[in-house]
PDB file of N, CA, C and O in Angstrom, chain B, residues numbered from 101:
ATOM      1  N   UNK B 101      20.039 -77.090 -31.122  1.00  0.00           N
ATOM      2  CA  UNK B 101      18.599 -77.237 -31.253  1.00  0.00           C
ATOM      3  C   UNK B 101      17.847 -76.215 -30.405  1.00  0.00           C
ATOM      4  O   UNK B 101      16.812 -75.609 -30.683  1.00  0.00           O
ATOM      5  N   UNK B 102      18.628 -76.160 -29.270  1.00  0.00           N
ATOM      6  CA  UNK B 102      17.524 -74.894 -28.443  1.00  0.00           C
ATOM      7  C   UNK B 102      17.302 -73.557 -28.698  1.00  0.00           C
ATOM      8  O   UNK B 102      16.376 -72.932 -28.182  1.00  0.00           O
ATOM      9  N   UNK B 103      18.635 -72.770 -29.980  1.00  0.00           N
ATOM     10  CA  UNK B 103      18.234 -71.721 -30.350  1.00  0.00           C
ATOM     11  C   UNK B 103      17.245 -71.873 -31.642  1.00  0.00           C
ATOM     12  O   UNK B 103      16.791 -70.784 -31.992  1.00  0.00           O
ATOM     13  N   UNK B 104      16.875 -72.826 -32.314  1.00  0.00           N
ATOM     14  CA  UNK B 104      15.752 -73.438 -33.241  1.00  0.00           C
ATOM     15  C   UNK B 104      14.299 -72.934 -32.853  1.00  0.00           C
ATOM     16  O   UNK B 104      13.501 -72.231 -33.473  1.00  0.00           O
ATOM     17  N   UNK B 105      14.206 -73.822 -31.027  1.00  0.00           N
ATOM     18  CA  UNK B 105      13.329 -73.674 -30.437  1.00  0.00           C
ATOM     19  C   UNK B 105      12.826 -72.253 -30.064  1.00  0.00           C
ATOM     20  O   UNK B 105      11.696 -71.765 -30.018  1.00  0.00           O
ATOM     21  N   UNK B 106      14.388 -71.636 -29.748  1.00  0.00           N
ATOM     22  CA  UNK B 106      13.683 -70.079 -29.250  1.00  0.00           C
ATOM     23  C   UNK B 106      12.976 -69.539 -30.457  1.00  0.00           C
ATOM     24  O   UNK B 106      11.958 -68.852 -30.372  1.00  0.00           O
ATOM     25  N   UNK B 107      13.494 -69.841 -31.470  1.00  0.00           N
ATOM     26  CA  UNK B 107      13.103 -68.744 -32.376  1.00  0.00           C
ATOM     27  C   UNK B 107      11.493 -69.037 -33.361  1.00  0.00           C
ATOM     28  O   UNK B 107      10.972 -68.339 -34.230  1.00  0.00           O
ATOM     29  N   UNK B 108      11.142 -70.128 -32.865  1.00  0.00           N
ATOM     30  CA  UNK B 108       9.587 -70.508 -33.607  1.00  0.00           C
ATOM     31  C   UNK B 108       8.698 -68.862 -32.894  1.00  0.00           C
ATOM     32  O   UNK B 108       8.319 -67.751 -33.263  1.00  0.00           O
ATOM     33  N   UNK B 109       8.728 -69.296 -32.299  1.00  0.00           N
ATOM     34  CA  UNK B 109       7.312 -68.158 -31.348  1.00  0.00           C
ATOM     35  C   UNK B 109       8.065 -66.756 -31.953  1.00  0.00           C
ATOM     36  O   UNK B 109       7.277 -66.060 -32.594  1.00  0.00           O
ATOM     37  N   UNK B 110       9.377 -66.247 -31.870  1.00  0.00           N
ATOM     38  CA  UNK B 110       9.879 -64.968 -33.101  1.00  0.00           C
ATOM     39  C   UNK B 110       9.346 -65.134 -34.283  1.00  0.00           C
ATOM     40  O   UNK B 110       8.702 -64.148 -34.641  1.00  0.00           O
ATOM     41  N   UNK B 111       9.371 -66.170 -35.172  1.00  0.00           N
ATOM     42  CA  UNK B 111       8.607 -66.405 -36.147  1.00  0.00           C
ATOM     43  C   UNK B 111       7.237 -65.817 -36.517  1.00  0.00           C
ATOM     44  O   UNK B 111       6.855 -65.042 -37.394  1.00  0.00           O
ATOM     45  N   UNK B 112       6.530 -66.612 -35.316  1.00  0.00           N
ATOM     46  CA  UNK B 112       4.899 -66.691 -35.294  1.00  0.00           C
ATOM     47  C   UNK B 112       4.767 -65.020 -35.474  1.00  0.00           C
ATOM     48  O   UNK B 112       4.215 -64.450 -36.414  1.00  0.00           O
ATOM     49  N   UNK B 113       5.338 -64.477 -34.472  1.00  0.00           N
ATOM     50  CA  UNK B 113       5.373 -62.517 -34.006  1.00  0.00           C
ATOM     51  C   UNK B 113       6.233 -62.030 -35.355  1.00  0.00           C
ATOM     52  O   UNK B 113       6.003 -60.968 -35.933  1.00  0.00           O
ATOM     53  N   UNK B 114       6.991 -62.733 -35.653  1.00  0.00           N
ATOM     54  CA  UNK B 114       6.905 -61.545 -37.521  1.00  0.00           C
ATOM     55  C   UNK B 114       6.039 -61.783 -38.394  1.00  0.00           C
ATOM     56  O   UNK B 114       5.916 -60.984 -39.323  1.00  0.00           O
ATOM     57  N   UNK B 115       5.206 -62.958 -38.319  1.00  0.00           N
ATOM     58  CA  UNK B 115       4.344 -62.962 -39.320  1.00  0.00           C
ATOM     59  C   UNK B 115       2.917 -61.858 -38.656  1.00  0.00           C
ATOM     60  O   UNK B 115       2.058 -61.549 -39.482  1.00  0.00           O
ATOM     61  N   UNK B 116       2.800 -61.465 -37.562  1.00  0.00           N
ATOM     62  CA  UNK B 116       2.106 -61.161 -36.985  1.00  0.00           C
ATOM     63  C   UNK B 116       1.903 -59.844 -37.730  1.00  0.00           C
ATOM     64  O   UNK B 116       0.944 -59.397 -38.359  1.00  0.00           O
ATOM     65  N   UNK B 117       3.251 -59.316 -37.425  1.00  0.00           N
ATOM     66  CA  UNK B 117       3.860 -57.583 -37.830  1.00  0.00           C
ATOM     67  C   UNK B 117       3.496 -57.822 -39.250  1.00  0.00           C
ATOM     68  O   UNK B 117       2.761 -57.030 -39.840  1.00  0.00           O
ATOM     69  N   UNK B 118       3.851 -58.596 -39.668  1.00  0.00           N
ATOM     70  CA  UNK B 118       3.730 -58.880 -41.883  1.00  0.00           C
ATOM     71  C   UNK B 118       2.538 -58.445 -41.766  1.00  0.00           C
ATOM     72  O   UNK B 118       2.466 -57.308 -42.232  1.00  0.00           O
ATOM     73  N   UNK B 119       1.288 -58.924 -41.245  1.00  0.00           N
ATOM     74  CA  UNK B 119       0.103 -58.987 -41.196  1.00  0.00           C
ATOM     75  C   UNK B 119      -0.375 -57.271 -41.006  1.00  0.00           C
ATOM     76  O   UNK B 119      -0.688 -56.428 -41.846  1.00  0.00           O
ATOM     77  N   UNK B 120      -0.286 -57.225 -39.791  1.00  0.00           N
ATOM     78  CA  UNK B 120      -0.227 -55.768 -39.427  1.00  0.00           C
ATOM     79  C   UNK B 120       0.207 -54.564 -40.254  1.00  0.00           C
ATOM     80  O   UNK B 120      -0.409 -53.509 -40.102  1.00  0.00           O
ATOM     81  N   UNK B 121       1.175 -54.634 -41.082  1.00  0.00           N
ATOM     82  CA  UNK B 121       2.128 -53.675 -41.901  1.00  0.00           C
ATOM     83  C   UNK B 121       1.187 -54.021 -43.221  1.00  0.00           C
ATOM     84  O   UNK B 121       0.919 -53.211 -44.108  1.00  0.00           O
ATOM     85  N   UNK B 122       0.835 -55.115 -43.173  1.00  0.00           N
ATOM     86  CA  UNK B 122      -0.348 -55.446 -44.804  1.00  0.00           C
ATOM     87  C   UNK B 122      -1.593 -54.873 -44.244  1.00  0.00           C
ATOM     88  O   UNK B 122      -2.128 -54.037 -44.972  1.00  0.00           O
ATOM     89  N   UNK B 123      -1.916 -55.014 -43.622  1.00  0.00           N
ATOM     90  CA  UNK B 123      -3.248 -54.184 -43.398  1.00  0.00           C
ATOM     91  C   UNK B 123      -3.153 -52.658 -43.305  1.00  0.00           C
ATOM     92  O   UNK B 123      -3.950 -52.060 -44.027  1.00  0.00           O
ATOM     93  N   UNK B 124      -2.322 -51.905 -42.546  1.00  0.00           N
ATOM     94  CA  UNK B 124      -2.038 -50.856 -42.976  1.00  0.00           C
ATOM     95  C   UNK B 124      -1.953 -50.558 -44.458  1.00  0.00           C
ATOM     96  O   UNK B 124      -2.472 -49.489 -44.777  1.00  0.00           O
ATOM     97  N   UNK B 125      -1.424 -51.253 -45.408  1.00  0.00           N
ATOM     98  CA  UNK B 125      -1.357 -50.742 -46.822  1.00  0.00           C
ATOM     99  C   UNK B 125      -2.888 -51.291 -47.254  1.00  0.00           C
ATOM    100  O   UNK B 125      -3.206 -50.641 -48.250  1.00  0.00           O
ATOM    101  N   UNK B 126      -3.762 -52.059 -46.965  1.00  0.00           N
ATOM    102  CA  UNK B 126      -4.857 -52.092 -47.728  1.00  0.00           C
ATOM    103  C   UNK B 126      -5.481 -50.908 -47.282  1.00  0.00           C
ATOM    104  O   UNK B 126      -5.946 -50.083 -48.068  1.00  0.00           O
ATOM    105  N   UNK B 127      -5.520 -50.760 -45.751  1.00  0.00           N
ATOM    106  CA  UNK B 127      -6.025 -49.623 -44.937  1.00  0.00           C
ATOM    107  C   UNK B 127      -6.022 -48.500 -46.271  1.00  0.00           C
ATOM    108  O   UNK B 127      -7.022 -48.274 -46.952  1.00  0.00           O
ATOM    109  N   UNK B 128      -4.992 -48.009 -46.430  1.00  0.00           N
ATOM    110  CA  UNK B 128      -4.900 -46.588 -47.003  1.00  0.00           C
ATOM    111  C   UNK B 128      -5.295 -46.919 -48.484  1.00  0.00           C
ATOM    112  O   UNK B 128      -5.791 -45.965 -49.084  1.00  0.00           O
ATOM    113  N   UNK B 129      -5.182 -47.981 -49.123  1.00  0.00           N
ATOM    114  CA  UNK B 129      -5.697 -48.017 -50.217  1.00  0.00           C
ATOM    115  C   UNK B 129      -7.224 -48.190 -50.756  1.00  0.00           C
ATOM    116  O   UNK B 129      -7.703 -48.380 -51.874  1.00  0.00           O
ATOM    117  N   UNK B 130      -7.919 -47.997 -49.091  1.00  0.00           N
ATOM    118  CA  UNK B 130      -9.496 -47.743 -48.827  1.00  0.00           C
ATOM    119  C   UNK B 130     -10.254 -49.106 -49.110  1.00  0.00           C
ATOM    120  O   UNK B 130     -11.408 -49.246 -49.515  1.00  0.00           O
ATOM    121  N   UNK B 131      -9.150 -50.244 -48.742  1.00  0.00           N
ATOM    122  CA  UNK B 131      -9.623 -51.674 -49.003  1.00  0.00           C
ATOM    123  C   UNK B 131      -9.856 -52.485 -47.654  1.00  0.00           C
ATOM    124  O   UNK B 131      -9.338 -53.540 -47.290  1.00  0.00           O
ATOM    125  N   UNK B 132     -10.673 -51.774 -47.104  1.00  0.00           N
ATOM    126  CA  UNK B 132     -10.986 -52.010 -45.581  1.00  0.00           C
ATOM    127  C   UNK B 132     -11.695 -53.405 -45.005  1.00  0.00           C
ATOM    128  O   UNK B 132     -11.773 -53.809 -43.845  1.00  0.00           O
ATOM    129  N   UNK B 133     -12.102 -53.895 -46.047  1.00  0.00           N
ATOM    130  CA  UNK B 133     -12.570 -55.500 -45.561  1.00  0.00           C
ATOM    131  C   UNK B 133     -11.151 -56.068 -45.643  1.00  0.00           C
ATOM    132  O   UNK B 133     -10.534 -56.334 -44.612  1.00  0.00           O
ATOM    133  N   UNK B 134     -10.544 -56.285 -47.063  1.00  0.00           N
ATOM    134  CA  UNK B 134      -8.886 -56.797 -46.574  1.00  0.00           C
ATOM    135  C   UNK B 134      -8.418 -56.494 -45.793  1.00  0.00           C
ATOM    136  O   UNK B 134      -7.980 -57.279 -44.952  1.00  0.00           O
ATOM    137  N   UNK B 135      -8.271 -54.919 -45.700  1.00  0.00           N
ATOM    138  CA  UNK B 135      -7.443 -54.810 -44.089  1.00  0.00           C
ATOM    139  C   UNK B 135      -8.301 -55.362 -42.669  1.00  0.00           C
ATOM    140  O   UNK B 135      -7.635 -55.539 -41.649  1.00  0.00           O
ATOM    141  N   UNK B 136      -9.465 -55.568 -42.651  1.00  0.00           N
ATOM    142  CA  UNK B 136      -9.911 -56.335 -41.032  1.00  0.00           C
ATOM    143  C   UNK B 136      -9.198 -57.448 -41.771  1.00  0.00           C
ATOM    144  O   UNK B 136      -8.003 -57.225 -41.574  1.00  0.00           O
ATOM    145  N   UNK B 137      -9.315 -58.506 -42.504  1.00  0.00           N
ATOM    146  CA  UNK B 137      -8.864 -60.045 -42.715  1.00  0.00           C
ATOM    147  C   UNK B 137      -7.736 -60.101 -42.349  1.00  0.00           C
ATOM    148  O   UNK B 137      -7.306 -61.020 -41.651  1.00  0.00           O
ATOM    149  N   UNK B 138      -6.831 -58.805 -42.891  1.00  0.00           N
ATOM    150  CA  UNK B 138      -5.202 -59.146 -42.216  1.00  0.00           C
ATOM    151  C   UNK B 138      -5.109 -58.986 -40.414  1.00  0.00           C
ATOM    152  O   UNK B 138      -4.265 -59.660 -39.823  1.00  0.00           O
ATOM    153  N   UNK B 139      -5.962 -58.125 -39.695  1.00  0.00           N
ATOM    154  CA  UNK B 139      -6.266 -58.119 -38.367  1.00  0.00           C
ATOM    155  C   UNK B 139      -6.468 -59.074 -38.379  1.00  0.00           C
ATOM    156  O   UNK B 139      -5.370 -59.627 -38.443  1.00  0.00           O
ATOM    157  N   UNK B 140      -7.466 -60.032 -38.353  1.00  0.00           N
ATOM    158  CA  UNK B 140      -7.605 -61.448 -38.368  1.00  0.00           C
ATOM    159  C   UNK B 140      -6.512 -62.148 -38.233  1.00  0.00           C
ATOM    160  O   UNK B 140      -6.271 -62.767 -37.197  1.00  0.00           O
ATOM    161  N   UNK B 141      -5.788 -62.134 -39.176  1.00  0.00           N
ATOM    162  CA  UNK B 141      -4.841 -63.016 -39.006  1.00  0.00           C
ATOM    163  C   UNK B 141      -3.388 -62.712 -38.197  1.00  0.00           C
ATOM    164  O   UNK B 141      -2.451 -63.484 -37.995  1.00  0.00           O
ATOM    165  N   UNK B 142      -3.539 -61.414 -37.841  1.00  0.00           N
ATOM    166  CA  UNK B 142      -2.624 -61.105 -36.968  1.00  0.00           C
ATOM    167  C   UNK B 142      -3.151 -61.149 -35.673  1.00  0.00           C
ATOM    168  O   UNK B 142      -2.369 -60.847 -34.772  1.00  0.00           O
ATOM    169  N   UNK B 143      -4.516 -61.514 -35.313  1.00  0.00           N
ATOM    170  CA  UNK B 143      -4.712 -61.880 -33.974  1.00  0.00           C
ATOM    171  C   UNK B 143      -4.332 -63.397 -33.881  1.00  0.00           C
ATOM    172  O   UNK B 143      -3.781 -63.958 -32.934  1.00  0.00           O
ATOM    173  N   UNK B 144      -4.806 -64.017 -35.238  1.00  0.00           N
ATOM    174  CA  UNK B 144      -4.417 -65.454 -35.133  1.00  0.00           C
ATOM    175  C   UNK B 144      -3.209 -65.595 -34.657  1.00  0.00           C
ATOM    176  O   UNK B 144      -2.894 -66.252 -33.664  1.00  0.00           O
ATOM    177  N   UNK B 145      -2.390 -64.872 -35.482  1.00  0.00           N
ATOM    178  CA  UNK B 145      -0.665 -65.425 -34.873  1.00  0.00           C
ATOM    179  C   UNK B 145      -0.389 -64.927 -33.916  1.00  0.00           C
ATOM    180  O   UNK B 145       0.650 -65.386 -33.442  1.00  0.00           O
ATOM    181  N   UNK B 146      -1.166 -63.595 -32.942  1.00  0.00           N
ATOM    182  CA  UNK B 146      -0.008 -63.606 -31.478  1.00  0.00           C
ATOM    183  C   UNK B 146      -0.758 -64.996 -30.533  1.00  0.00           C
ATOM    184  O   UNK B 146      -0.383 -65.452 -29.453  1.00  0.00           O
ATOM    185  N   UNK B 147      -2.007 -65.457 -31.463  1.00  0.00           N
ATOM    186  CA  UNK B 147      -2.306 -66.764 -30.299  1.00  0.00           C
ATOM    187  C   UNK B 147      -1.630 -67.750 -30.240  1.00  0.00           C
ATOM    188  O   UNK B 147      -1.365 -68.326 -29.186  1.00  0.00           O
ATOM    189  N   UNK B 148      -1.137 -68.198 -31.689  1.00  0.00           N
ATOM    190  CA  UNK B 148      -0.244 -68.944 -31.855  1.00  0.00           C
ATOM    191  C   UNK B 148       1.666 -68.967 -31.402  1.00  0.00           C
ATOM    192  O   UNK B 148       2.634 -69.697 -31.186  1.00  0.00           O
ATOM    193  N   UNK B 149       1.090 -67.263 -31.508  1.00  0.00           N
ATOM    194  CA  UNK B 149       3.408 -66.971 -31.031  1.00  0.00           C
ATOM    195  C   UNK B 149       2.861 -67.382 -29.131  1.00  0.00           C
ATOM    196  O   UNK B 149       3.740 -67.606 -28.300  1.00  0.00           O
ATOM    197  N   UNK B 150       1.529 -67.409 -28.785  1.00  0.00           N
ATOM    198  CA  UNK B 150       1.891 -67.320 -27.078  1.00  0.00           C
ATOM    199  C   UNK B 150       2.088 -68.755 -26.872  1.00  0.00           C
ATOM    200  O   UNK B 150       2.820 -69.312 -26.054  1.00  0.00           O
ATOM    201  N   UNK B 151       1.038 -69.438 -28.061  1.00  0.00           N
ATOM    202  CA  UNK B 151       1.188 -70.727 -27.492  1.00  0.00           C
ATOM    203  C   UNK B 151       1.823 -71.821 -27.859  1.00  0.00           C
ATOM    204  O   UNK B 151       1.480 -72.980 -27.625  1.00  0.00           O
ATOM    205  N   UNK B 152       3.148 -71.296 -28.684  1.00  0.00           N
ATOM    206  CA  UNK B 152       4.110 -71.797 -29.187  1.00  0.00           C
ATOM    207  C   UNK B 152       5.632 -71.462 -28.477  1.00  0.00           C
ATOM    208  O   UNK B 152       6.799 -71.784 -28.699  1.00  0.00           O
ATOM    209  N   UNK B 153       4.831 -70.543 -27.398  1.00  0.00           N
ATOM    210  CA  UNK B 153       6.042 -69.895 -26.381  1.00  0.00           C
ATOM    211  C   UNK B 153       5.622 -70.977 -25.070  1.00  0.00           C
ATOM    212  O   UNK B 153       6.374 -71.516 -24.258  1.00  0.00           O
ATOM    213  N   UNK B 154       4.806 -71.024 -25.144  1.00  0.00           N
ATOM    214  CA  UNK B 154       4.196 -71.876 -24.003  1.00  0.00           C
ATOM    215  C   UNK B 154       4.600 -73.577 -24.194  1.00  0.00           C
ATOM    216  O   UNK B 154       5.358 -74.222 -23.469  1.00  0.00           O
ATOM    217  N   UNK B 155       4.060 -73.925 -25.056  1.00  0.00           N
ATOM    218  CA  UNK B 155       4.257 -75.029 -25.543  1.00  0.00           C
ATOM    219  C   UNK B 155       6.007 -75.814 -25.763  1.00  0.00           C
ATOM    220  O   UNK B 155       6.306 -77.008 -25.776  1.00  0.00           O
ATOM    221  N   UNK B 156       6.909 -74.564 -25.913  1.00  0.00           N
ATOM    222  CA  UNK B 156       7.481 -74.730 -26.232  1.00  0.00           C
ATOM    223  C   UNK B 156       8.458 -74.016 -25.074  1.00  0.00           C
ATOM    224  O   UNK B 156       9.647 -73.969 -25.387  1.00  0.00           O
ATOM    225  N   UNK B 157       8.123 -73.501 -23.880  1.00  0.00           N
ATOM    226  CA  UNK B 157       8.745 -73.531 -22.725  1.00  0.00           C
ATOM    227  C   UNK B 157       9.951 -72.169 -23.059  1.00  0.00           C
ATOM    228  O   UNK B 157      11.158 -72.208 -22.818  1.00  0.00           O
ATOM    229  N   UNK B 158       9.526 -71.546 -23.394  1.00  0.00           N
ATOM    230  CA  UNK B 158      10.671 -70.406 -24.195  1.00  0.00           C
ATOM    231  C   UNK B 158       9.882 -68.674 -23.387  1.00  0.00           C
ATOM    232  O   UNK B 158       8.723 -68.276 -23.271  1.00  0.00           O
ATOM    233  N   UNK B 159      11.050 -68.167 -23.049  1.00  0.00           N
ATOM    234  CA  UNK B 159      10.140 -66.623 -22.916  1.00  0.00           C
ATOM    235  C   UNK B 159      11.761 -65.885 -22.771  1.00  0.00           C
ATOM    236  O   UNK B 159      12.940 -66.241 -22.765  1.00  0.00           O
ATOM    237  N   UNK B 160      10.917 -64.592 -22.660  1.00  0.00           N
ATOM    238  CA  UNK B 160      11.863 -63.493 -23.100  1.00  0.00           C
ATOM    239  C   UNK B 160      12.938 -63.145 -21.958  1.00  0.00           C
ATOM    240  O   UNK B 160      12.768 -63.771 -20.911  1.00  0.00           O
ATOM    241  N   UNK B 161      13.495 -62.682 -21.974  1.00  0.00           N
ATOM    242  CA  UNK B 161      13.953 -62.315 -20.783  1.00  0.00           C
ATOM    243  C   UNK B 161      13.396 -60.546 -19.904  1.00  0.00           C
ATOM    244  O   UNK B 161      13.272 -59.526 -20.581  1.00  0.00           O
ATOM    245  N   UNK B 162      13.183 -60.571 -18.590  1.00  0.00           N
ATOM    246  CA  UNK B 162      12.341 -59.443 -17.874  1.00  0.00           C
ATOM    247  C   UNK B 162      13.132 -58.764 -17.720  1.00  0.00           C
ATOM    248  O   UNK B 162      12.921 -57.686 -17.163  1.00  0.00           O
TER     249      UNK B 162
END
């Protein structure tokens, strides 16, 4: 169960990058309100990967 746990907040941070890597392609396809919405939602998820790291007592190693 505890490698389950590590890996939610990895989760949250690839959907983050999905987000990020989609906005880049609206970016260049000069669809620039979609691409801020995907910023949007890639700020949403590193709030959610911190506080699902938090919540969930998990961090990386320094």
């Amino acid at each position: 169960m505890n490698g389950i746990k590590k890996n939610i907040p990895n989760a949250v941070t690839s959907l983050n990058l999905l987000f990020g890597c989609i906005s880049i392609i609206y970016a260049l396809h000069n669809q620039l309100v979609d691409a801020s919405w995907m910023i949007v939602y890639a700020a949403i998820a590193d709030f959610f990967d911190g506080m699902a790291a938090r919540l969930l007592k998990v961090s990386s190693p320094r």
